[in-house]
C-alpha positions in Angstrom: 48.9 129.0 -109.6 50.8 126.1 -108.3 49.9 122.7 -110.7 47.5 120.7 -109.1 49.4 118.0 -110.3 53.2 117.3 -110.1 54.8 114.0 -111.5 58.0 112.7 -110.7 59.3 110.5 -113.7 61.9 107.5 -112.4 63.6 106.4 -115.6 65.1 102.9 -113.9 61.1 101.9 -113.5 60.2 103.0 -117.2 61.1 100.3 -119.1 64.7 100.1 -119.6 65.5 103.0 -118.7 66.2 104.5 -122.5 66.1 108.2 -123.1 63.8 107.2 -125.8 61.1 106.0 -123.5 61.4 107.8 -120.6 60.9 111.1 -123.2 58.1 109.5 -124.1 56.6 108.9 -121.0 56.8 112.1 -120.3 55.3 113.6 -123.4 52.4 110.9 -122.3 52.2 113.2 -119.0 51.8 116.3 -120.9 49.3 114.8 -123.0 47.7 114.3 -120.2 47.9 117.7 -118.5 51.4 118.0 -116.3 52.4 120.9 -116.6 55.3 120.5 -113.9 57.3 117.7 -113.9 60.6 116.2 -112.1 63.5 113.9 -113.2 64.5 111.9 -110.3 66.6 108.8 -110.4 69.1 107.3 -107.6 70.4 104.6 -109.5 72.6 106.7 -112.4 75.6 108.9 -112.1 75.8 112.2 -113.1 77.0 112.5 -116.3 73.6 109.9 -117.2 71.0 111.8 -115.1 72.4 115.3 -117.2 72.2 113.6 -120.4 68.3 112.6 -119.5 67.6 116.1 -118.0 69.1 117.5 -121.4 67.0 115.4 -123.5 64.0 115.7 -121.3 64.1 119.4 -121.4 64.6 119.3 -125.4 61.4 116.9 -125.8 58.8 119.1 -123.1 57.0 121.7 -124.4 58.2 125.4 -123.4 55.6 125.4 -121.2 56.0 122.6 -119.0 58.4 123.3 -116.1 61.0 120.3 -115.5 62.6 119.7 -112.0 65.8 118.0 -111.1 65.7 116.0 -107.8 68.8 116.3 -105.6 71.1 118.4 -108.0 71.6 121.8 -108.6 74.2 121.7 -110.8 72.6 119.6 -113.2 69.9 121.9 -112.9 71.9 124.8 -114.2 73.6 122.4 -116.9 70.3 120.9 -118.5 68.7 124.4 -118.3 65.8 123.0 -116.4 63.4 125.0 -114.4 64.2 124.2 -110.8 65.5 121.9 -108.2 63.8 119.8 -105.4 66.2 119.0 -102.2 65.7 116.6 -99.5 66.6 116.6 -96.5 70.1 114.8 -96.8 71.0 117.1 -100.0 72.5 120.8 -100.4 71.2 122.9 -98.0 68.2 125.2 -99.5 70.2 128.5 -99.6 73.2 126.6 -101.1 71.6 125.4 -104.0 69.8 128.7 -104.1 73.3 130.3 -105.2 73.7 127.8 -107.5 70.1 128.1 -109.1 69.6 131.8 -109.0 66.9 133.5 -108.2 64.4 132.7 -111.8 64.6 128.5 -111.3 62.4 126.5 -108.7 63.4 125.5 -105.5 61.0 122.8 -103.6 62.1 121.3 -100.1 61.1 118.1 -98.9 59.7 117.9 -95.2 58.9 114.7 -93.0 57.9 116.3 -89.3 57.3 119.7 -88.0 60.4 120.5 -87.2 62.1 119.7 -91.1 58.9 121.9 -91.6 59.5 125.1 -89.2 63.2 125.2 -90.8 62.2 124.5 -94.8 59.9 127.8 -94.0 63.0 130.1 -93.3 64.7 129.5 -96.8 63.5 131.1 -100.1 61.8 127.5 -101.0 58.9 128.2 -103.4 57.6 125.3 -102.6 57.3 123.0 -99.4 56.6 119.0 -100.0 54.7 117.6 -97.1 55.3 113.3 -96.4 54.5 110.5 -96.6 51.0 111.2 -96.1 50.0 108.2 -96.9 52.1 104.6 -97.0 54.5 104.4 -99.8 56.7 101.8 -101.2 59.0 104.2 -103.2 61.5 104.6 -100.9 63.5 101.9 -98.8 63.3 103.5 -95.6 60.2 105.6 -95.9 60.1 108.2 -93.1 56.6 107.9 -90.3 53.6 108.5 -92.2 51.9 112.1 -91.3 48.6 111.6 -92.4 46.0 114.1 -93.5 46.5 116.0 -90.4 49.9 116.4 -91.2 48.9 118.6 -94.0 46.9 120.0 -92.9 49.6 121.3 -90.1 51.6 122.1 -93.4 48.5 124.4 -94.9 48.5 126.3 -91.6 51.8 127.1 -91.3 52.5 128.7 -94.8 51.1 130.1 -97.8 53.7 128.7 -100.0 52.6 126.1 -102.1 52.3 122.7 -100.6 52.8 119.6 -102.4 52.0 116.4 -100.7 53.9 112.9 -101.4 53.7 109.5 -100.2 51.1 107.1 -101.2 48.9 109.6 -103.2 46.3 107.4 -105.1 43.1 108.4 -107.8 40.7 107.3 -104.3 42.5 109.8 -102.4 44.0 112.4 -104.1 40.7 114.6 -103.4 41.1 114.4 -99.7 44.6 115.5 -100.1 43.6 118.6 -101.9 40.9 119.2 -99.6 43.2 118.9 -96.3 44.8 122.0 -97.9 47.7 120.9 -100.5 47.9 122.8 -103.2 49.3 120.2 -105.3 50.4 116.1 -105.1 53.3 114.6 -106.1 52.9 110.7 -107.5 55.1 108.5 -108.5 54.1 104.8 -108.7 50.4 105.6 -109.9 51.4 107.1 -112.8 53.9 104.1 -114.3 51.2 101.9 -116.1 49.3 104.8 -118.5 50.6 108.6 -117.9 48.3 109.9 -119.9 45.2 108.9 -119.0 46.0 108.3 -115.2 47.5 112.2 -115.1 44.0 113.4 -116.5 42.0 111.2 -113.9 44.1 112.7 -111.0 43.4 116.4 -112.7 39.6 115.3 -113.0 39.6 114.0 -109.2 41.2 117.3 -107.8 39.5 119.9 -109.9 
């Protein structure tokens, strides 16, 4: 079964950004109850995002499956457990090649047609957004709404993970419009462990 809940750590908004804390942070997730987590950070180069996949990796338990956001490669390199692409990265059967056929892939989708075409590639996973408003990103694509997953849940029975504005007051609508899982970013910056356990309470 597809975690219900699926954090995505930002080390340039934990702190200052050490390895220390962002490892951390996310032991605070686990403690919490992630059990599927992803490294995503815009603002470092590679050889910085490897070194904090390969110490992330290190401090998780076997257990908890890590994601790298964007990269492949690193992927392989850090021995993490998957990838999750957006639209503007490596095409899905690209990095497929790169990943092999035992590590994660997730797609991100923002309309029906990003979703039609994410559904032809071996994705494991589809991400559905924003569903709600978010300030995470700069130039946040149109918001899709419950109805928009529920156009996801229809459509597939991969796992779906919805993004974009997921809060503790909504999370349970989310689920209940049909995603399997929802992907939080800001929510989860002031106290992982005890805001990842509310979300798991909320959705159970």
């Amino acid at each position: 079964m597809f975690p219900r809940f699926y954090p995505i750590v930002v080390p340039s908004r934990i702190g200052a950004g050490e390895i220390t804390e962002v490892c951390d942070f996310a032991r605070e997730l686990v403690a919490g109850g992630a059990r599927l987590i992803q490294l995503r950070e815009k603002l470092a180069s590679s050889r910085e995002i490897l070194r904090l996949a390969r110490e992330l990796r290190r401090a998780l338990p076997n257990d908890v499956r890590l994601t790298i956001n964007d990269r492949a490669d690193l992927a392989v390199a850090a021995a993490a457990d998957g990838v999750h692409l957006g639209q503007d990265d490596l095409p899905p059967e690209a990095a497929r090649k790169i990943i092999g056929q035992s590590r994660m892939l997730g797609v991100s989708t923002h309309n029906p047609d990003q979703l039609e075409a994410a559904l032809q590639t071996s994705a494991d996973y589809i991400a559905i957004g924003p569903v709600f408003a978010t300030i995470s990103k700069d130039k946040p694509d149109p918001v899709i709404g419950l109805d928009g997953v529920r156009r996801a849940r229809s459509l597939t029975e991969k796992p779906v993970v919805a993004i974009g504005g997921v809060t503790l007051e909504n999370c349970r609508s989310v689920i209940d419009a049909g995603a399997d899982s929802v992907a939080v970013i800001g929510a989860i910056l002031e106290d992982p462990r005890k805001t990842t356990a509310q979300f798991l309470l909320q959705m159970r």
